[in-house]
C-alpha positions as CSV (number, residue, x, y, z in Angstrom):
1,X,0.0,0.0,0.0
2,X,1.7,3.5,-1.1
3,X,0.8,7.1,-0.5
4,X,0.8,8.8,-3.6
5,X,0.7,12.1,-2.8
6,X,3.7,12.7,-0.7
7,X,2.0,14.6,2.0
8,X,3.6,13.8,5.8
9,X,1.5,10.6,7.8
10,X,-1.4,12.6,9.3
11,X,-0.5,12.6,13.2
12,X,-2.6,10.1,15.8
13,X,-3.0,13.7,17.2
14,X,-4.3,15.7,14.7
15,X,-7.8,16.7,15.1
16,X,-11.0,13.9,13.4
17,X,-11.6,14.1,10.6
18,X,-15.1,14.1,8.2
19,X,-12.9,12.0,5.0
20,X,-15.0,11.7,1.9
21,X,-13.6,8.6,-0.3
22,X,-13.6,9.7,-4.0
23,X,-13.9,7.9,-7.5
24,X,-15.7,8.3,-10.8
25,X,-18.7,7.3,-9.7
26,X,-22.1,9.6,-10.4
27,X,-22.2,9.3,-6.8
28,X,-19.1,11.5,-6.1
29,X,-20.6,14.7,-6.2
30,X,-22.9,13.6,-3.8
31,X,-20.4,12.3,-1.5
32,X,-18.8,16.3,-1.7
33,X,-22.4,17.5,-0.9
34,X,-23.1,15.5,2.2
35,X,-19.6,15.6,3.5
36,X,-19.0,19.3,3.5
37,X,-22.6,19.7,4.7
38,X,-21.5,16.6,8.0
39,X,-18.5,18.9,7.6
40,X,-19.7,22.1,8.8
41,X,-22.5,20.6,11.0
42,X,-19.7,18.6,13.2
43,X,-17.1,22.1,12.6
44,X,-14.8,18.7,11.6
45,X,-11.8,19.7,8.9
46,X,-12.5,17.3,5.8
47,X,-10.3,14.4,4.2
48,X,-10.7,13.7,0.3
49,X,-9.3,9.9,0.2
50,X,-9.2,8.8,-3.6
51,X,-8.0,5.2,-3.3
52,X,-6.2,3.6,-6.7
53,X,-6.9,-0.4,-6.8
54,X,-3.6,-2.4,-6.5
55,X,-5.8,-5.1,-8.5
56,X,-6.8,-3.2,-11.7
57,X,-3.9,-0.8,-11.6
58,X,-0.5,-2.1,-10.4
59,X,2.4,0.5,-9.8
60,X,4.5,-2.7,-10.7
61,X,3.5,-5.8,-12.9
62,X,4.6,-9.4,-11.4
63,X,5.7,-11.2,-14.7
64,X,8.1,-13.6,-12.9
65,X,5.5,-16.6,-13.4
66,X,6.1,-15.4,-17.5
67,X,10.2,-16.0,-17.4
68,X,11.7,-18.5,-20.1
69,X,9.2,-17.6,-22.6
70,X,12.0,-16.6,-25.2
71,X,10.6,-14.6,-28.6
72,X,7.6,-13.5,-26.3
73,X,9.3,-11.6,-23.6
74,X,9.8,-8.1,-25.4
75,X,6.1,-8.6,-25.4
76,X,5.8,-9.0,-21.6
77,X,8.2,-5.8,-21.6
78,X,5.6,-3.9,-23.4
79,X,2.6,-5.1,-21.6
80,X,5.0,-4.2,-18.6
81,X,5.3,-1.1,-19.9
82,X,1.3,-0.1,-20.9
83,X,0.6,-1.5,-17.1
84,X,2.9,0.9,-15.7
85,X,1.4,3.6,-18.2
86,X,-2.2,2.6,-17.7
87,X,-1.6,3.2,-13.3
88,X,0.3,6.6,-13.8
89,X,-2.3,7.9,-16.3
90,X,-5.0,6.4,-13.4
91,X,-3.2,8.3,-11.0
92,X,-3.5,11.3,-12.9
93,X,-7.0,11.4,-13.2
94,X,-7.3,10.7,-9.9
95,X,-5.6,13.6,-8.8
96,X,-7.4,15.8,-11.4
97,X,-10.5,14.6,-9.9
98,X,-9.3,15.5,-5.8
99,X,-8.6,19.0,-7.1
100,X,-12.4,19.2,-9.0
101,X,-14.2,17.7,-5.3
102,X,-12.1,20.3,-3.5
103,X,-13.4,23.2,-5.6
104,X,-16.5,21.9,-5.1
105,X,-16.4,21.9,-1.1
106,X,-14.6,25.4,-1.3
107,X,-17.9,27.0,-3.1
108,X,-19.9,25.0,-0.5
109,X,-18.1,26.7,2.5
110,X,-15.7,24.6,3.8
111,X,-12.3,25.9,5.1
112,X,-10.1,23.7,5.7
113,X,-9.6,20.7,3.1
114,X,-6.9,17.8,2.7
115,X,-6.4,15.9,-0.3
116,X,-5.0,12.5,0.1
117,X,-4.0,9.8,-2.9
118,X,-3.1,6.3,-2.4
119,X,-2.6,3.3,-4.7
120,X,-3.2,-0.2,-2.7
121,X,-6.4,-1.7,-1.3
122,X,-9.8,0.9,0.0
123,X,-10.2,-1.3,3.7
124,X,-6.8,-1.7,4.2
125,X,-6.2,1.7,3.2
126,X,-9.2,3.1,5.5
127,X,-8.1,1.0,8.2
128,X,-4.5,2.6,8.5
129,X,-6.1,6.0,9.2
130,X,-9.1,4.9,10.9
131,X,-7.8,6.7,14.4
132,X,-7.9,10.2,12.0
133,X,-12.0,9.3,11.0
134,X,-14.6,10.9,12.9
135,X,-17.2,10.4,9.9
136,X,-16.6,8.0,6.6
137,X,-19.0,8.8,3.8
138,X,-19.1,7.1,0.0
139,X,-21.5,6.4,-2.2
140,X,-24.1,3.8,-1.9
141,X,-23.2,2.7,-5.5
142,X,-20.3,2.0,-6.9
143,X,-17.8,3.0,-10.2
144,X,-19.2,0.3,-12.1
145,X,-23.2,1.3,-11.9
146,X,-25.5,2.2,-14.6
147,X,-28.8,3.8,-14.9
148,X,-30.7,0.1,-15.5
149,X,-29.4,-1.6,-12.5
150,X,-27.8,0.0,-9.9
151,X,-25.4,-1.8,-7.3
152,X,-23.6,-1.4,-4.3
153,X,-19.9,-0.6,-4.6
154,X,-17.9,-4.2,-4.6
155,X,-16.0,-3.3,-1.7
156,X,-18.7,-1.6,0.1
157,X,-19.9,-4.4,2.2
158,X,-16.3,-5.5,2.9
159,X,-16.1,-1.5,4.7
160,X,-19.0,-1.8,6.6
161,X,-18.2,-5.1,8.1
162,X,-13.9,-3.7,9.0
163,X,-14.3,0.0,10.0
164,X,-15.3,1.2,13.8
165,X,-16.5,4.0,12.7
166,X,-19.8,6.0,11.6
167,X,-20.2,5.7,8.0
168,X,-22.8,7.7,5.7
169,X,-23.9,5.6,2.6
170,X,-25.2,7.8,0.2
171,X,-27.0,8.1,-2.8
172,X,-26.2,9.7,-6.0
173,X,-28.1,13.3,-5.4
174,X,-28.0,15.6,-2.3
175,X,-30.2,16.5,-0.7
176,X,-29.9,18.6,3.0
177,X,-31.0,16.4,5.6
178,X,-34.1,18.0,7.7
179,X,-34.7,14.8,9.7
180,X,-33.7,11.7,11.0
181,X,-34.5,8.5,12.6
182,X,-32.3,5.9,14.7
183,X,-33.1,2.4,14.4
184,X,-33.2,1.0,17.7
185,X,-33.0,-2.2,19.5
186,X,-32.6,-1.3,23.5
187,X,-29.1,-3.6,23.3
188,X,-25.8,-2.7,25.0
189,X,-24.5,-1.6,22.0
190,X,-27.7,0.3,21.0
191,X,-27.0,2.6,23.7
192,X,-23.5,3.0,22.9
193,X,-24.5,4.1,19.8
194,X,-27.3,6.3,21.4
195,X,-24.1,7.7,23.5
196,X,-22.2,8.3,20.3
197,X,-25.0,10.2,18.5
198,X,-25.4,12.5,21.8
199,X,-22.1,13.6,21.5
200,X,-22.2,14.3,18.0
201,X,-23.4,17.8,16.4
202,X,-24.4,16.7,13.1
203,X,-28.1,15.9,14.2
204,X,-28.1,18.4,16.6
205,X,-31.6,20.3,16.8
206,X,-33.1,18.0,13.7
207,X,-36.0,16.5,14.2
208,X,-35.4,12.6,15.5
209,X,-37.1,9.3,15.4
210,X,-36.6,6.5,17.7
211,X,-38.0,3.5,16.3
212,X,-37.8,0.0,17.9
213,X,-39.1,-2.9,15.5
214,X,-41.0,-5.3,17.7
215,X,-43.6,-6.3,20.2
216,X,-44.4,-2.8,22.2
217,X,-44.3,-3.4,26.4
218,X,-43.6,-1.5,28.9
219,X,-39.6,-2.5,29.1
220,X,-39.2,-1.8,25.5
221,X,-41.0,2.1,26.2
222,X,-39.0,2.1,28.9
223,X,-35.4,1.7,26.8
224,X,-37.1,3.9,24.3
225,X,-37.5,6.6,26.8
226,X,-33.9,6.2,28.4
227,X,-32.5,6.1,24.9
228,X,-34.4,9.5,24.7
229,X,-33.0,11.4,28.0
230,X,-29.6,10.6,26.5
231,X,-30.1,12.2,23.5
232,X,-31.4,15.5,25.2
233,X,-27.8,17.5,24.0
234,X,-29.3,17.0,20.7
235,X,-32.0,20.0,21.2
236,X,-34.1,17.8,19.5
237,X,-38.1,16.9,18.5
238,X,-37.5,13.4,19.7
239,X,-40.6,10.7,18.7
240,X,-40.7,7.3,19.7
241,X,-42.0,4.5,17.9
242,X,-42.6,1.1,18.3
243,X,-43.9,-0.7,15.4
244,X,-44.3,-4.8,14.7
245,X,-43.3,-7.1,11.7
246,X,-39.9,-7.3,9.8
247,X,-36.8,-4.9,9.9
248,X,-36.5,-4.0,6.3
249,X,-40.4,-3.3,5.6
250,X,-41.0,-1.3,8.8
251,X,-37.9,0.6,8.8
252,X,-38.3,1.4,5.0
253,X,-42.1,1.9,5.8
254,X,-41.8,4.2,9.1
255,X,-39.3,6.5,6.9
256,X,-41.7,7.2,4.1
257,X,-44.8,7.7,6.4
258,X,-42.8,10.4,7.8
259,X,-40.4,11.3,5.1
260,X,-37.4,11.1,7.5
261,X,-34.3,12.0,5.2
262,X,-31.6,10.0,6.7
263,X,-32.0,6.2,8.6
264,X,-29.3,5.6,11.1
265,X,-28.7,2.0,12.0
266,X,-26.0,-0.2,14.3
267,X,-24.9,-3.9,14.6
268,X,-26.3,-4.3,17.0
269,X,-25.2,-7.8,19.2
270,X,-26.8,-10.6,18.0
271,X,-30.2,-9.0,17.3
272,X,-32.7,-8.5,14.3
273,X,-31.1,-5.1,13.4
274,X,-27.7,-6.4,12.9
275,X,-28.8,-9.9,10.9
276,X,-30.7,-7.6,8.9
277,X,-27.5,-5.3,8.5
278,X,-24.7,-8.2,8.6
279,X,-26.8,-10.8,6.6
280,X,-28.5,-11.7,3.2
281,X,-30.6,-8.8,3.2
282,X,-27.9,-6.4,3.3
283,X,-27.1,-6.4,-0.3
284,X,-30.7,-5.4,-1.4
285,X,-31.4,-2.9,1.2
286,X,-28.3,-1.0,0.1
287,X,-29.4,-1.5,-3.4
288,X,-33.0,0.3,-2.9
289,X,-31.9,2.7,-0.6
290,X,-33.3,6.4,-2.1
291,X,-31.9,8.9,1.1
292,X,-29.1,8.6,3.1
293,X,-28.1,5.8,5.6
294,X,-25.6,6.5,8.5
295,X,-23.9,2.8,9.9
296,X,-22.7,3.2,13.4
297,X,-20.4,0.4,14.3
């Protein structure tokens, strides 16, 4: 994994960062629209992260299998050669297109930008700079999408399931979030993420939504109304909810009754929320997803 752009490591120290990964996507511009807006709502300095596959673009061809081939090997030189022309050129673009997102968050308002390149693998590369990310957002779909049948990026899934960290999934127009809702499960971890989202200003004084999906009792109200003193540094209209049946239709449901703009979910334990994040209906809620989706891990 190699840092293309010759700026210094970023310091353990150095203030979080909001870091926005960019590639050609039609969701990019979107991904500068919703970060610098998470950006100025959190007063968090932004990261542009363009990340240049090791797999498609090598910075150095492995031919050694190819040795001993005799007449053919100027040809491996030249393929060599193209490989090494086809990353640079890659790399290039790239960096044309972390100079067009910064212009971009500059005309939205946003001060203080970095712009960091790297060629190598997007978890591994996240991961190594993980303790700098106080907010991941990418696209919900990927380089490859099309208009007829849109799909989550191939390495989006692999992300989700690595990084500690919040992560807004996006889609590929902006929009500026007016409302929320937390999907909510009364677990351990629930609460930790109920913790997290207290001490976070990018929700503050928006109008919030706790929604539990099961059977409603008395203990279940009750976790819904501790959740809800917690959140009290928000400034926020806070409603509760508890609504019966399956994850994906009553979370999908409960956010178009009320036309909530962005769905914030957890793993959550062992419990509905987090097979329904973590297992086979993950691929097809991303897939459908119209508004925003924040992961807290």
């Amino acid at each position: 994994m190699q840092d293309t752009t010759g700026n210094p490591q970023t310091n353990p120290q150095d203030t979080l960062h909001v870091v926005a990964c960019i590639d050609g996507s039609r969701a990019a511009p979107a991904v500068c629209d919703y970060a610098a807006w998470a950006s100025k709502h959190m007063d968090s300095p932004l990261t542009l992260l363009h990340v240049l596959d090791e797999e498609r673009y090598p910075s150095e061809p492995d031919l050694a299998g190819n040795i001993g081939l005799g007449s053919r090997e100027h040809l491996l030189d030249e393929l060599a050669q193209l490989d090494r022309k086809r990353a640079k050129l890659a790399l290039e673009h790239g960096s044309h297109m972390l100079d067009e997102a910064a212009l971009r968050l500059q005309e939205a308002g946003v001060s203080e930008i970095r712009k960091r390149q790297r060629h190598g693998d997007l978890t591994e590369s996240l991961l190594a700079m993980q303790e700098q990310i106080r907010l991941l957002v990418m696209g919900l779909h990927g380089e490859g999408s099309s208009d007829r049948e849109q799909h989550i990026g191939s390495q989006l899934e692999t992300v989700i399931r690595s990084m500690s960290r919040p992560i807004l999934l996006v889609p590929n127009e902006f929009s500026t979030p007016k409302s929320a809702m937390l999907a909510f499960d009364g677990s351990v971890t629930a609460f930790r993420g109920v913790e997290h989202l207290a001490a976070s200003s990018v929700l503050k004084g928006m109008p919030l939504h706790l929604v539990m999906v099961g059977n409603e009792t008395s203990e279940a109200m009750a976790q819904l109304r501790k959740a809800e003193a917690m959140l009290a540094p928000l400034e926020s209209e806070i409603t509760l909810a508890i609504r019966s049946g399956e994850v994906e239709p009553v979370l999908h449901g409960y956010q178009d009754e009320f036309d909530i703009d962005i769905l914030v979910m957890g793993a959550y334990g062992h419990s509905k929320i987090r097979r329904f994040l973590l297992g086979s209906t993950t691929t097809s809620m991303l897939t459908s997803a119209k508004k925003p989706l924040v992961i807290l891990r």
